[in-house]
N, C-alpha and C positions, 0 to 999 in steps of 0.2 A: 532422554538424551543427556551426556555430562561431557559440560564445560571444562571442567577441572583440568587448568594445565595447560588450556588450551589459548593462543593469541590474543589480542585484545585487541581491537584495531585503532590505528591511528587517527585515523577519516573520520571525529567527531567533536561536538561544539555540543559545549551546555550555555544555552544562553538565556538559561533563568528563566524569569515570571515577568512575562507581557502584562501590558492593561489590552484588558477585552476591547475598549472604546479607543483602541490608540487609531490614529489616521495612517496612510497608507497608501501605494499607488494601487491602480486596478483603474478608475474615471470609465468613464465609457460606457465598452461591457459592461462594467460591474455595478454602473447605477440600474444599468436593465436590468442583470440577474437578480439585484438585491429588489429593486422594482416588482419583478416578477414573486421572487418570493414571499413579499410583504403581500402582493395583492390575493397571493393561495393559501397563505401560513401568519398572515397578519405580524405584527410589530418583534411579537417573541417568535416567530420564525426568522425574520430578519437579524437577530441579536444570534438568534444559535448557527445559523447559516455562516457567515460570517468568512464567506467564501475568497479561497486564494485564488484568485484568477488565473488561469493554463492550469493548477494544478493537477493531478490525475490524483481520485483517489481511492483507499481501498473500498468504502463503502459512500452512494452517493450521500451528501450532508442530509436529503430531506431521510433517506432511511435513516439516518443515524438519529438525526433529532427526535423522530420517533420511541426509540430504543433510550432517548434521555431524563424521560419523564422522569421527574425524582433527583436533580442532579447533573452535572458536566464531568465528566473523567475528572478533572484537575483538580486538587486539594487548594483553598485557598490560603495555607500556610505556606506557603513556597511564594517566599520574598529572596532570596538569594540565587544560589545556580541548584537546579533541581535536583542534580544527583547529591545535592549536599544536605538535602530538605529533610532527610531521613534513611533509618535504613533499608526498608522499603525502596524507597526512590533510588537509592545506592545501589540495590542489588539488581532492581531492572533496568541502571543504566551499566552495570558490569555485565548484564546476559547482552542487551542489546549491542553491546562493543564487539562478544564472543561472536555471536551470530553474527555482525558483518563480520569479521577477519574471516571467518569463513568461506561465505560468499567470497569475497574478493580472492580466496587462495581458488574457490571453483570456475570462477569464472572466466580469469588469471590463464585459466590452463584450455579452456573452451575457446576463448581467443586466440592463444596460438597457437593450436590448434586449429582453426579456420572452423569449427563446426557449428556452425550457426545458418541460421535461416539467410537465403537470400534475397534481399530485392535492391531496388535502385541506388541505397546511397551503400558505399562501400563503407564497410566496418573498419574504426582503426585497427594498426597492426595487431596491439597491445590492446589488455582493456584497462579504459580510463576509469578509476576506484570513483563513486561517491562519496559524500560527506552526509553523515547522518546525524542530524540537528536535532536535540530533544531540546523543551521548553513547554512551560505554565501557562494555561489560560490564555495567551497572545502569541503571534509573530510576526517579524516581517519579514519575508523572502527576499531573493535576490531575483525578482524579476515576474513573481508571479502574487504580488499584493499582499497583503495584512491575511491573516487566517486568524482561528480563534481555536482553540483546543478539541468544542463540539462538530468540528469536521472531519474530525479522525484524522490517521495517520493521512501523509500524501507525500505524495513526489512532485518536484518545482524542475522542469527541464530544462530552464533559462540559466539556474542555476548550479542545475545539474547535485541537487544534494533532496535527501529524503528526510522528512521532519514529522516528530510523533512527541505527542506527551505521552509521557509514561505512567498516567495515569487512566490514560486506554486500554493498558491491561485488564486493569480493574472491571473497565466497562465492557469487556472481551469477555471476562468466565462469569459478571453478574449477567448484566443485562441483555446480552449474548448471547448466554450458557453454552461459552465457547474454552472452557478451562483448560490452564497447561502451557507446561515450559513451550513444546514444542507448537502448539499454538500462536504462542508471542511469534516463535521464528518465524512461523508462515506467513506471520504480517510485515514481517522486515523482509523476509526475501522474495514475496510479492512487490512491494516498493522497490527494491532491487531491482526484481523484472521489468519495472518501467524503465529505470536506468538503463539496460541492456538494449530495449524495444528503441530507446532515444539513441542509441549508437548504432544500431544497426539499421535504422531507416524504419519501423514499424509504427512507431506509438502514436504517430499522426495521419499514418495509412488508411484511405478512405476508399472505399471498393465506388466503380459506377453502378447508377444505383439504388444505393442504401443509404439508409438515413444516418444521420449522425450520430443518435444512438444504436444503431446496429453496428457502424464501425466504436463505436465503445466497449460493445460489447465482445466484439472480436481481439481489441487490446486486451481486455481486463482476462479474459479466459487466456490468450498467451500469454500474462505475465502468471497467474495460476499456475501452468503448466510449464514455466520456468522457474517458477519457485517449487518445483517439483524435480526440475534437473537437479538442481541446486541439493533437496534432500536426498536424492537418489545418490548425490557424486559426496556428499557427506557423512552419508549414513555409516559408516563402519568410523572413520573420524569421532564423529560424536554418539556413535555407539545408540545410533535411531534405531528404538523396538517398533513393532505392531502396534504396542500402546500408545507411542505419540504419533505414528502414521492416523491413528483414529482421532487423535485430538486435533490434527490437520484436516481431517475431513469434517469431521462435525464443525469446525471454524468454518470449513467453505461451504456449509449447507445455511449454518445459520447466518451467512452473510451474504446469500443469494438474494434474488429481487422477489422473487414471493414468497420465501421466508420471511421480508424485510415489509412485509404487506402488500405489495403493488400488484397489481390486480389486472392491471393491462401489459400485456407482453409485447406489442409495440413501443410501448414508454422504457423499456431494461435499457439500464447501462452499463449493466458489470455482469448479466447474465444468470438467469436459474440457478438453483442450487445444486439439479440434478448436474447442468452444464459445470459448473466449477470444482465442483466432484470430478467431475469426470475426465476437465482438462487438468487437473493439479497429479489424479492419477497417473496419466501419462506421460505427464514428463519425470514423473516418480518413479513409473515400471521402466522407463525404457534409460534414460539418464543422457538421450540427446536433443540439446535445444532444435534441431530440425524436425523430429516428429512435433514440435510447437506452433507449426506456422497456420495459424488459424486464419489467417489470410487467403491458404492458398485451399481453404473448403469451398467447394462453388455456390454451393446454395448457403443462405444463412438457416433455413429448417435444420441442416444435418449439422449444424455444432454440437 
């Protein structure tokens, strides 16, 4: 894919290097989950968890923690604003600016256009842009608690803005072995696709039923298969070969649930690899968010 030339969007916040240990809302829930996780994953799972509460994210924390042995994404020289940290850090927060303006120009035109999936809450006219929040080792959201860098990218729908260290790339083509410009994108315009699922009445949609993770799983595959509209309606823009369509697909296999280790397919929350393969494809081949509606599959076997 090439950037060159191309928008930079406005919709972002560098806001430096958290402390890992800083405090934070969440209370509640979030002494259970971290409860929870201490009691399965002992004291350094609770440190690497480090969970934003409502966040949605691309991969759940305990698979990624797994994938961190050796290391957290974030460089611990980054004391000022990230993209200043380096050149390095410079150039992944100039790709990640490219890829949203994008987004926002495909989306932009899907919205008014009406073509989007339908259910109960009506979509605004217009579509409302996100802000995408890079930062170090710590954060705190506007509404969805403190996060820590070893949770990977996520989206905060309280706030309605997507937030990644940029040094998840890193942990993207090492530990991943998910390498590639167009890689990185598929991770912003998956977080994108939660933003989209949050205005159009989807990302909290829970079928009768099914478990809570099976309605997880049915998000995480249509935001996949919106970040597949998303490459499909940009590809001649950014000039997407075959070669980075396969770097988006090897990113969704190796970030599926039993790629990710997990062993029971009752416990998925973001779905197989064969599954996110296969929804990212389709909203790639076809380039309308309504073939996306993984809602409207009736069985959860045939996703």
């Amino acid at each position: 894919m090439d950037i060159r030339g191309k928008r930079r969007s406005e919709h972002f916040e560098d806001r430096g290097a958290g402390r890992r240990g800083a405090r934070g809302g969440g209370g509640g829930a979030g002494v259970r989950i971290l409860s929870f996780v201490f009691r399965r994953f002992g004291f350094k799972g609770v440190m690497v968890a480090g969970v934003a509460l409502g966040g949605i994210y691309l991969i759940a924390p305990e698979g990624l923690r797994q994938s961190l042995v050796g290391g957290a994404p974030s460089t611990p020289a980054v004391t000022g604003k990230v993209c200043e940290a380096s050149q390095k850090h410079a150039a992944a927060c100039d790709f990640s600016r490219a890829v949203l303006a994008s987004t926002e120009d495909v989306w932009a035109r899907k919205f008014s256009a009406a073509a989007l999936p339908a259910y109960e809450m009506s979509p605004p006219a217009g579509y409302q842009m996100p802000t995408l929040v890079v930062f170090a080792r710590a954060v705190q959201t506007g509404g969805c608690g403190n996060a820590t860098s070893a949770v990977g990218p996520f989206y905060c729908p309280a706030d309605r803005k997507l937030y990644i260290d940029p040094g998840f790339y890193d942990v993207l083509a090492r530990k991943l072995n998910a390498p590639g410009d167009f890689a990185q994108a598929y991770v912003i315009a998956h977080e994108v696709g939660h933003h989209v699922q949050n205005l159009i009445g989807s990302l909290r949609l829970r079928l009768p039923g099914e478990t809570k993770a099976q309605s997880s799983v049915r998000a995480e595959l249509q935001a996949d298969c919106l970040s597949g509209v998303w490459g499909h309606s940009a590809r001649k823009d950014l000039q997407i070969t075959e070669a980075d369509i396969a770097e988006a697909t090897q990113a969704a296999h190796n970030i599926g649930d039993d790629a990710l280790g997990h062993k029971n397919e009752a416990t998925y929350t973001h779905g197989s690899s064969v599954q996110r393969i296969r929804w990212f494809r389709k909203g790639f081949e076809t380039g309308d968010p309504r073939h996306c509606d993984t809602f409207s599959v009736q069985r959860y076997q045939d996703l």
